[in-house]
C-alpha positions, -999 to 999 in steps of 0.1 A, spaced: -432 -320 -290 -441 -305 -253 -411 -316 -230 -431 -313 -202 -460 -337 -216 -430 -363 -228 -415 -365 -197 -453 -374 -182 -460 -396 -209 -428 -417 -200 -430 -415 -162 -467 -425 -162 -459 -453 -191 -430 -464 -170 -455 -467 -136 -484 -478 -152 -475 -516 -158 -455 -524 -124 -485 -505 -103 -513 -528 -125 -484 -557 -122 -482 -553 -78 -524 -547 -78 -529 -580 -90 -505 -602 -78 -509 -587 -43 -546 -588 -47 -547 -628 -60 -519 -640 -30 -547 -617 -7 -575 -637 -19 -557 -671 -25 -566 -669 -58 -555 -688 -89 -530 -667 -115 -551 -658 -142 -534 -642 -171 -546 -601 -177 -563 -609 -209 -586 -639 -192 -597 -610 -166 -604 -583 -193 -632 -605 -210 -642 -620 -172 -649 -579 -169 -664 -576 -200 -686 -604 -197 -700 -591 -155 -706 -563 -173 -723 -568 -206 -744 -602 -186 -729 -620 -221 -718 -611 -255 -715 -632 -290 -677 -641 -293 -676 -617 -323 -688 -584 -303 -662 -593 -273 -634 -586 -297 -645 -559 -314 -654 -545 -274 -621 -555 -262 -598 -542 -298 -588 -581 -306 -585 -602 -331 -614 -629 -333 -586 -654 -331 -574 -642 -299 -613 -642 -283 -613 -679 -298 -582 -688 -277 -591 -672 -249 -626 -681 -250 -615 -717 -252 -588 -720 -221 -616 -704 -200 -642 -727 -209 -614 -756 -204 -611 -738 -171 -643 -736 -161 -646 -697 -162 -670 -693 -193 -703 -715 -204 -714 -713 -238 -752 -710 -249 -764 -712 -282 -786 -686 -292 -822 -696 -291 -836 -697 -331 -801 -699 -342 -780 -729 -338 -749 -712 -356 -745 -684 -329 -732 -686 -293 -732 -664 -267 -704 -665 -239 -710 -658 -200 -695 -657 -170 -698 -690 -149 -709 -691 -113 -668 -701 -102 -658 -670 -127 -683 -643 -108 -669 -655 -74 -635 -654 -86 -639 -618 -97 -660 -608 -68 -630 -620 -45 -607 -609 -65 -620 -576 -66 -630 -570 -28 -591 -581 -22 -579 -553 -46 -599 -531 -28 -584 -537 5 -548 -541 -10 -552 -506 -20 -568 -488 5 -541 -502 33 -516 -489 7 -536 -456 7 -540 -449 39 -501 -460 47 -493 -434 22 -477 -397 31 -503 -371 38 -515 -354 7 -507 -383 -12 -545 -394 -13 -557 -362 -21 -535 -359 -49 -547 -393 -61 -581 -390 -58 -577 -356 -75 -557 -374 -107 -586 -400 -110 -611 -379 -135 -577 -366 -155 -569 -402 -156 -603 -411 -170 -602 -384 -199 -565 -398 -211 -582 -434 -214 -609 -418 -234 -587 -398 -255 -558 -427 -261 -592 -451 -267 -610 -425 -294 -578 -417 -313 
């Protein structure tokens, strides 16, 4: 194995969680917003961005277990996050989508990450951004290649 690529994979392993970790907690206390679990906000993402999905294709999108979309599915809805519609011709099938508190909630949340990060950005060494912005597309192709392997 490369040493040069194990030594990256371990330093960016080891910063990956604590910088995702600081984003959001900084970025819910920013927007006074409720502490909703990682998992909750994948499917909330999901969901803005698919308009709606059957409970089945959210966790085959998302790489869980039906089970775990049932769960999850179910402590949003008791949380008001999610509404459920049944699919018009067949009363058997749902679709899930975002509720009205759940796009404002992600909208806040969202515009509050942004700011958290660009004050963090701009209060960061010169070059620093750069060298960021510069990582981004490299960043990008290692999510594709982890996700298509």
């Amino acid at each position: 194995m490369d040493d040069g690529a194990l030594r990256t994979a371990r330093a960016l392993s080891d910063r990956l969680g604590p910088l995702r970790r600081a984003v959001l907690r900084t970025s819910r206390a920013a927007a006074d917003l409720p502490d909703i679990p990682d998992a909750q906000i994948e499917v909330m993402r999901t969901l803005a961005a698919t308009g709606g999905s059957a409970p089945s294709d959210l966790a085959a999108g998302l790489g869980l277990a039906r089970s775990t979309v049932s769960n999850l599915l179910s402590q949003m809805e008791k949380g008001g996050l999610i509404e459920r519609r049944v699919v018009p011709g067949d009363g058997r099938r749902s679709v899930v989508a975002l509720s009205p508190l759940a796009s404002a909630r992600l909208h806040a949340f969202d515009d509050a990450a942004t700011e958290v990060i660009v004050s963090a950005l701009l209060d960061l060494p010169a070059g620093d951004l750069d060298a960021i912005a510069g990582a981004l597309p490299a960043l990008e192709r290692l999510q594709h290649v982890i996700v298509d392997t």
